[in-house]
C-alpha positions, 0 to 999 in steps of 0.5 A: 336324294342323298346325304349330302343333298339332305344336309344342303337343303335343311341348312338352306330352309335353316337360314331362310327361316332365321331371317324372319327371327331377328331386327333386321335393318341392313336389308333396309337399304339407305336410310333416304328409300326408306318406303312404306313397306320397310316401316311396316317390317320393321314396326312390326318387328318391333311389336312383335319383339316387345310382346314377346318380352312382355308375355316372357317376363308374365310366365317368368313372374307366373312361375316364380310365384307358383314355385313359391306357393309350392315350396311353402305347401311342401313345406306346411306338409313337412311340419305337418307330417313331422308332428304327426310322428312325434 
C-alpha cells in the first residue's frame, strides 16, 4: 500500500469514527418517520452527552479544589521555611 493509499484509508476511518461524536439529527430523516430505533440514538446520545459534561464539570471542580489545597501547603511551607532562617 502506498502513501497515498495510507492517507485515503486513515481519513476514511477519521470520518467514520466522528460521526458516532456529535448530536446527529439530519440522518433522522423527516420528522413524521421517526421510529424507535432514531429515538433510542438520539436518547441516547443525549445521555451520554449530558454524563459527559456532568463528570467534566466533577474533575474541573476535583481540581480546581486540589490545586488550592496545594498552593495553600506551598505556601505554609514557604512561611515555614522562611522562619527557620531567620
Amino acid at each position: 500500500m502506498n502513501l497515498k493509499q495510507k492517507k485515503e484509508n486513515l481519513s476514511l476511518k477519521i470520518n467514520n469514527s466522528l460521526e458516532d461524536y456529535y448530536f446527529d439529527v439530519q440522518s433522522m430523516g423527516s420528522p413524521s418517520a421517526l421510529d424507535e430505533s432514531q429515538l433510542a440514538k438520539l436518547v441516547t446520545k443525549l445521555a451520554v452527552g449530558v454524563a459527559t459534561v456532568w463528570w467534566t464539570a466533577l474533575e474541573l471542580k476535583d481540581y480546581i479544589k486540589l490545586r488550592k489545597a496545594h498552593s495553600e501547603f506551598e505556601e505554609s511551607i514557604n512561611d515555614f521555611l522562611s522562619r527557620k532562617d531567620s
